[in-house]
N, C-alpha and C positions, 0 to 999 in steps of 0.2 A: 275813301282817301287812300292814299297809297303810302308806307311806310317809308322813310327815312332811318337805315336801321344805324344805333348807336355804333361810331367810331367807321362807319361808312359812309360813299358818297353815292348819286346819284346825278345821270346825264341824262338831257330832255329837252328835245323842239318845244319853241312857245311862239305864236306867232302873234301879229300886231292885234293889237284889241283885246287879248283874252287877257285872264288875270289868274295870277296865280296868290294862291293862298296857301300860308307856312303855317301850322300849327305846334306849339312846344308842347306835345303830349303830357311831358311829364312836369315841365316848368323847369328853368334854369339852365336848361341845354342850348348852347351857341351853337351856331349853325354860321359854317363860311361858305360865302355864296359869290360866282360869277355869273358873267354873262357875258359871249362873245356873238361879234357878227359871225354867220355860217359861211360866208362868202369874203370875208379878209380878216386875217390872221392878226393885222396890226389895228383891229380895230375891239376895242373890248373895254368891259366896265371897266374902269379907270377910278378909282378914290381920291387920287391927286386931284385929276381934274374934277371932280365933282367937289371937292373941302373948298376948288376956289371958285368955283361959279356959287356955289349954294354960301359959301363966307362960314362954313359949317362942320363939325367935326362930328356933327352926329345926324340922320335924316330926321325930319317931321311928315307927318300927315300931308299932302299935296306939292310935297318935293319931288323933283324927279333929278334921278340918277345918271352922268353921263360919262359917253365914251372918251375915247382916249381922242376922236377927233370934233368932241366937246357936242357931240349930237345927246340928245336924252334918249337913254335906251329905255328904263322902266320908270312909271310913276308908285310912289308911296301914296294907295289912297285909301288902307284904312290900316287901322293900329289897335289892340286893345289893348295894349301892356303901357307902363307905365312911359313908352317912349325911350327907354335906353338900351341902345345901338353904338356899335360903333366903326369909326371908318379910316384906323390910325393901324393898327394891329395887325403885323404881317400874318401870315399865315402859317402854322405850326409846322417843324420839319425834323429829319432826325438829329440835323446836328441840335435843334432847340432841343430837344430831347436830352442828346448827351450833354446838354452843358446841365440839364437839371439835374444826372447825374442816373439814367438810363444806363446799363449796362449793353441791353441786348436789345434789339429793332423793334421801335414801339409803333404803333399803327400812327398816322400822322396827314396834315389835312393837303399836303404837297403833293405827297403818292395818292393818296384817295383820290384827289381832282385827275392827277394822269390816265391813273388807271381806269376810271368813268369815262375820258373824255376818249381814248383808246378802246375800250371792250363798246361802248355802241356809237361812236362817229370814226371809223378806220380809216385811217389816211388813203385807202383805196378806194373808198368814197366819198372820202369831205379831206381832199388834199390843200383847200383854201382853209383849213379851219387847224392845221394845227400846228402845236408852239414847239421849242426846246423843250426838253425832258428835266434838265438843271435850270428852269425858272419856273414861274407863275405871277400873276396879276397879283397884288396886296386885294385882299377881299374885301367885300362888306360883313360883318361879322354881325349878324341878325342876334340880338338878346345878348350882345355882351356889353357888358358894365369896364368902362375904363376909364378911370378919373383922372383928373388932371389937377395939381396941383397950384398953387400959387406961384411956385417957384418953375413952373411948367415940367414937372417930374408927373407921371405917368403910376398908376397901380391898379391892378387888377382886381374888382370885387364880384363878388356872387352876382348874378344876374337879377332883374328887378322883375324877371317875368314867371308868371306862374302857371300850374297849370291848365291847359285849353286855351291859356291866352295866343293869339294868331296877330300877323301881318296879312295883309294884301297888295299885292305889285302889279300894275298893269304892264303890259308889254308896249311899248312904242314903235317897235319894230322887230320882224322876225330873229328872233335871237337860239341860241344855244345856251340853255342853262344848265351849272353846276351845281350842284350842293354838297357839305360834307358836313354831316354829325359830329362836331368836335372832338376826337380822340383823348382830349388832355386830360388826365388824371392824376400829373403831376404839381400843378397849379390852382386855384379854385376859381377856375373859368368857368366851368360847370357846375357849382357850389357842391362839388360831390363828383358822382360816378356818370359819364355819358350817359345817354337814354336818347330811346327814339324819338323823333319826330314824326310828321307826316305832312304831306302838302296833295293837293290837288288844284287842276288847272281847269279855268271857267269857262265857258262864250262868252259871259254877260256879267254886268256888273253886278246885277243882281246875285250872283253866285247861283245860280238854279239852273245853268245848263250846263254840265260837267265834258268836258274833252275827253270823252272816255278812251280814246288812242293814245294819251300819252305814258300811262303807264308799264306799256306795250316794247317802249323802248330799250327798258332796262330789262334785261333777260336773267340777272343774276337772282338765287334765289334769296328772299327776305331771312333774315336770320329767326328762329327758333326761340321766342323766351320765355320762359319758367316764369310763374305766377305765384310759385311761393318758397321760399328759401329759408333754412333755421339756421341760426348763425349758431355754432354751440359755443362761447368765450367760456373759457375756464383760466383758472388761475392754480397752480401746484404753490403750497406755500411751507417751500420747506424751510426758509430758515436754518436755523444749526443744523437742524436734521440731515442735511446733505451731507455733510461733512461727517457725520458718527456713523453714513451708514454706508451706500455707497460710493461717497466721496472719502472715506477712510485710506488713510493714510500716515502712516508711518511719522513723516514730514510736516502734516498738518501743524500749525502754528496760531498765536495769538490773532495775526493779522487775517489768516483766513476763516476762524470762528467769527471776524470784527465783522466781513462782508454779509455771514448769516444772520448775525444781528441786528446790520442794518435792515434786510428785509424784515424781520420783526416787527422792527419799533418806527421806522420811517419807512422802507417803502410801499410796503402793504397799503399804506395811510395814506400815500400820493396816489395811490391806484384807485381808492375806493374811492377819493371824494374827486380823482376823476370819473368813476364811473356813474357817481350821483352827478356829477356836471351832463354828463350824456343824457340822463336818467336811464341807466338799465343798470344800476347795480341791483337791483331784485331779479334779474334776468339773466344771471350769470352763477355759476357754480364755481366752488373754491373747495381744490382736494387737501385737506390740511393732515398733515401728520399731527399721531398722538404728541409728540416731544413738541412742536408749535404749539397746541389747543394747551398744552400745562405750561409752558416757558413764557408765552407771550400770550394771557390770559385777556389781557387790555385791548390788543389788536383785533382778536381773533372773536373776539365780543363784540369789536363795533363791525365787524362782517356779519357778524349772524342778526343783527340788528339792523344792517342794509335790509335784508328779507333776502339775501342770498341762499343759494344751497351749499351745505356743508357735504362734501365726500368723503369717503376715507382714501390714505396716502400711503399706509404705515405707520411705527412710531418714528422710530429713527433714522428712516427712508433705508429701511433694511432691503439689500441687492436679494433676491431670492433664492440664492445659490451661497448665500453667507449664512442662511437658517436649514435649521434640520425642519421636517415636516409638523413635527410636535413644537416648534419654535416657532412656526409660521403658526398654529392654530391662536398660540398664548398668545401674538401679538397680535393677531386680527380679534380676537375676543376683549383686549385688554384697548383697543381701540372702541370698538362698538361701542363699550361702559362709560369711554370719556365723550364720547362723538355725541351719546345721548341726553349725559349730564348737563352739555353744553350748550344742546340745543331745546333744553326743556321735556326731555321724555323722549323727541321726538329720533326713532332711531335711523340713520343713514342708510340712505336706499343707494348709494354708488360708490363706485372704485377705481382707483386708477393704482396700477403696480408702479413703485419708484422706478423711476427709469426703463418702464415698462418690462423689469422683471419678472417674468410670470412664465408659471409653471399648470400642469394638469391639477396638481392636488391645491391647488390658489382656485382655480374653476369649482374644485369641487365643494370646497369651503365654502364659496359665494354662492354656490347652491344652497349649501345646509344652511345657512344662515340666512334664506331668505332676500338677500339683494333682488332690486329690481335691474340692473345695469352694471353692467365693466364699462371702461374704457379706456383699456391697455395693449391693447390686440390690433393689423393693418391688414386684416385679409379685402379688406373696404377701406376708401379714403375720402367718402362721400354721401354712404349711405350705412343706415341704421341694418343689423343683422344679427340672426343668433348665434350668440357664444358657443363659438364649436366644444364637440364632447369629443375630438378624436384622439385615440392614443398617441402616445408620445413617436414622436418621429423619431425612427431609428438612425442611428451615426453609424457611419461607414467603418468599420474596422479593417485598416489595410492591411494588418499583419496575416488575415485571412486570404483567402482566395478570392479572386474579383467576383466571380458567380455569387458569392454570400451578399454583395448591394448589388447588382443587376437586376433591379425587382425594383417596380413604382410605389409610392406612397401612397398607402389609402388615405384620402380627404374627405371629407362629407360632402355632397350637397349642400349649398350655402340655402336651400331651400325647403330642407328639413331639418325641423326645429324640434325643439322640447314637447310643442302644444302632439306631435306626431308619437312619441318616444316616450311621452309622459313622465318626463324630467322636468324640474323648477323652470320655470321661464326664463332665461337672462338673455338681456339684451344687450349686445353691444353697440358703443356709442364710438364709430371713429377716430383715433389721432394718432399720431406720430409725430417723426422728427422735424418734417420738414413742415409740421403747422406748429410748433414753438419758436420760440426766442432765445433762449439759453445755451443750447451748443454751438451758434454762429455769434452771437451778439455779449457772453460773459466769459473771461478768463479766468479760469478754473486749475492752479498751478498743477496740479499731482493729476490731473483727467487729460487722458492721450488725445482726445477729439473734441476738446475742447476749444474755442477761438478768441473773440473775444474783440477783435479789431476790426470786423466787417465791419461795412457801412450800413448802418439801417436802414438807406433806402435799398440796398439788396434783399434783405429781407421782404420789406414791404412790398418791393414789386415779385418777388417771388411769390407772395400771397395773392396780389391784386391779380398773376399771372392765370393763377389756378382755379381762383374765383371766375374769371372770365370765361374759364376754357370749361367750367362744367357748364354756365350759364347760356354758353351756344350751344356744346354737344350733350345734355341729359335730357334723353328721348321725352318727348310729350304726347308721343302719337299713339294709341293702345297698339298692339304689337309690333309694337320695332324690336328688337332682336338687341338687346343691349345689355354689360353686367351691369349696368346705372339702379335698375329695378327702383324705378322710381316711387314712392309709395302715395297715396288719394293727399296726407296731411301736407305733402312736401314735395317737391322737385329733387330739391337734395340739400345735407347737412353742410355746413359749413366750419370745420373745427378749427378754433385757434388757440394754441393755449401760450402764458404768459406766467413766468415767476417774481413776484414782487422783489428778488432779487435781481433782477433782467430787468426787467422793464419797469422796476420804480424807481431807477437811476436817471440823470437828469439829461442823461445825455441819448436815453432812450424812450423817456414815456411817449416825450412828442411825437416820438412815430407810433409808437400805441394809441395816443387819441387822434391819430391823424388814420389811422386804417378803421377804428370806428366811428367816425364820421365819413368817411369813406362807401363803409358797406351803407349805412345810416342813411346815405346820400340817393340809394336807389330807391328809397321811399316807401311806402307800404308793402309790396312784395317782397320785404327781407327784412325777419325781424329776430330778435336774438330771444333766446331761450334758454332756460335750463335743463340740463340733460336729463334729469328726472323726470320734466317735461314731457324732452322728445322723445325719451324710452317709452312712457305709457301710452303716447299715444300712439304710438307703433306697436307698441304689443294687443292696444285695443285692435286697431287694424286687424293684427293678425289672426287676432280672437275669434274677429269678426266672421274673416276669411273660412276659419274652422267649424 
């Protein structure tokens, strides 16, 4: 069979008799589909006229489908899915895009049909076969579920088909066929995230003698996809802590300790038993400050009773540049005592620096103590690596002669590690700014970069955007030349993190259980994990490797 790749289209001769068969690989994925004569421009599948010959808004089994000059172009002659199709639903475009509130050019099923029907029928060869560039045909929309109400209103639900379930189309007449993997992942047209399909074209009804030429057509290459992806979800739960430590401020007030408390005592609470709604709260990691685990003993109880993992935070989300060295030991020591108290003996194997404050002598502490994992650190944005040991980067002193910085910064090799150097293992788990919620999504009065009025679907497509783009480009091939370094357990990490002060608010969880149902939606190949997890078994990897 030949791929149909997600959020792409596909162009291809079929001629009278053979049959083509569409397979939903993964299940739930729509598929909008034409079919034009090769030979006149104004003759093509048509849904108007087929709703009024057939008296029907959706095909059955031994229907056939016709043109716009009421001829039947393909017959419907077999079906394994439960039958819901539909034949009302234009076809997806940018402006449908920006009304859902897209900021920037989302892949879409109007340009996919052009760009197919251009890159292999060129109007220097098939000058009868092509349209305006600002239209297309209303499609047949293969596996999509569109209801219809009483009141004849219209909604869109998950599709009824699963996976390996397939159509079959006979061709009545030599046609040009389109296809396009549904792009939408702003809607739940595809009860989740696109995914491929695949079809192949017959001789016989039998399906046993394959058109091995048709797939010859499309010259574009199949996309590239990763077979196993770890989602790392985290949660920092600072609470008051923000406020005492690097949110300290002169200014601070009743009203802004009141937003810390809210994440305490509600929103922590709206997060967790969404994350039991999902089922993965035992599959997610919560970095909690000592001052949360003692202030908010009730909340921080029924996480550790999820089966989550507990991290350490800090106590007071101390900025690392506010403690002397001997300050940092007593609060990282003074945490480990509560961290373990709370979790039954059991002592905290991970770390995340507030606000990603972190310094050399923070490394070297997680050494001596044992940790198996940071994750504070962005020399990676997608894959697991060792916590570098290099000296501190020297700053430029301009009062000096410029010759005194004209000289490069020693860096390590990202590929020699502790196991080499015979230093404590630590592993880093990536994240950063731009995989949280909190600096776009909470206003934070006395914090200069803080925002707080984005739209959450900026967010969300900024994440959905990043997810996609390692999910094409992280190499699968054994030597491709790439920093991806992809490792045997995983393709690559996926890091999100979330403050129950951010996203237990009501005006933004929904887009927190709407991004994991999202990732959730590409099915076995993407599953969430705890960073404690994905550190071991990357360090077994590496063990391995040694």
């Amino acid at each position: 069979m030949t791929v149909l790749p997600a959020r792409k289209a596909a162009a291809f001769p079929i001629k009278r008799g053979q049959h083509l068969k569409i397979t939903n690989t993964h299940g739930k994925q729509v598929v909008d589909f034409w079919a034009f004569n090769p030979n006149n421009n104004h003759d093509y599948l048509s849904m108007g006229h087929s709703r009024t010959i057939l008296a029907s808004i959706s095909p059955r089994v031994g229907n056939s489908l016709y043109s716009t000059l009421r001829k039947p172009m393909l017959t419907l002659v077999e079906d394994t899915t439960p039958g819901v199709h539909d034949m009302i639903w234009t076809a997806c475009d940018r402006e449908r895009y920006r009304m859902l509130g897209a900021v920037e050019y989302h892949d879409n099923c109007h340009d996919n049909m052009h760009q197919a029907l251009k890159e292999n029928f060129p109007a220097d060869k098939y000058p009868n076969l092509q349209i305006p560039d600002d239209w297309i045909p209303d499609p047949l929309n293969l596996f999509m579920n569109v209801a219809v109400d009483h009141r004849g209103g219209l909604d869109i639900r998950p599709p009824t088909s699963e996976k390996g379930q397939y159509v079959v189309l006979r061709a009545e007449a030599d046609l040009v066929i389109v296809m396009s993997s549904c792009p939408q992942d702003m809607a739940p047209v595809n009860a989740g995230m696109p995914a491929d399909c695949e079809y192949e074209v017959f001789n016989d009804a039998g399906l046993t003698e394959p058109a091995l030429d048709v797939s010859t057509t499309i010259p574009r290459p199949l996309t590239k996809r990763p077979k196993r992806v770890k989602v790392a979800l985290s949660f920092d739960f600072d609470a008051v802590s923000h406020w005492l430590g690097t949110g300290c401020h002169p200014d601070n007030n009743m009203a802004d300790y009141s937003s810390g408390i809210f994440a305490g005592q509600v929103g922590a609470i709206r997060l967790l038993n969404m994350l039991k709604r999902r089922n993965i709260a035992d599959k997610v990691t919560w970095f909690v400050p000592g001052h949360t685990i003692e202030t908010f003993p009730a909340s921080v109880k029924k996480v550790v009773e999820s089966g989550a993992e507990i991290g350490l935070h800090g106590y007071s989300h101390e900025g690392i540049y506010q403690m002397t060295p001997e300050q940092e030991r007593d609060v990282l020591v003074k945490c480990i005592d509560v961290a373990t108290n709370l979790c039954n003996g059991q002592k905290p194997r991970g770390y995340r620096a507030p606000m990603y404050t972190i310094r050399e002598t923070t490394i070297e502490l997680l050494r001596e103590f044992g940790f198996l994992y940071n994750s504070s650190l962005m020399h990676h944005d997608s894959q697991p690596y060792w916590t570098p040991a290099d000296p501190p980067i020297e700053k430029i002193d301009f009062s000096k002669p410029a010759s005194s910085w004209l000289k490069p910064t020693p860096i390590a090799e990202p590929t020699i590690g502790p196991l080499e150097s015979g230093k404590h293992p630590l592993v880093e788990i990536p994240c950063g700014w731009y995989n949280e919620d909190m600096m776009p999504l909470q206003y934070l009065p006395h914090l200069a970069n803080s925002m707080g009025y984005v739209s959450t679907r900026v967010v969300e497509q900024m994440w959905k955007d990043k997810f996609i783009w390692l999910w094409e480009n992280t190499p699968r091939v054994e030597g491709e030349y790439d920093s991806e370094r992809a490792s045997n357990s995983a393709d690559f990490v996926f890091p999100i993190l979330m403050h129950p002060d951010t996203s237990g608010m009501a005006h933004i969880i929904g887009m927190s259980e709407r991004i994991i149902s999202w990732l959730q939606g590409w099915g076995e190949t993407v599953q969430f994990y705890k960073h404690e997890d994905i550190a071991r078994e990357w360090l077994k990897e590496q063990e391995s490797h040694g």
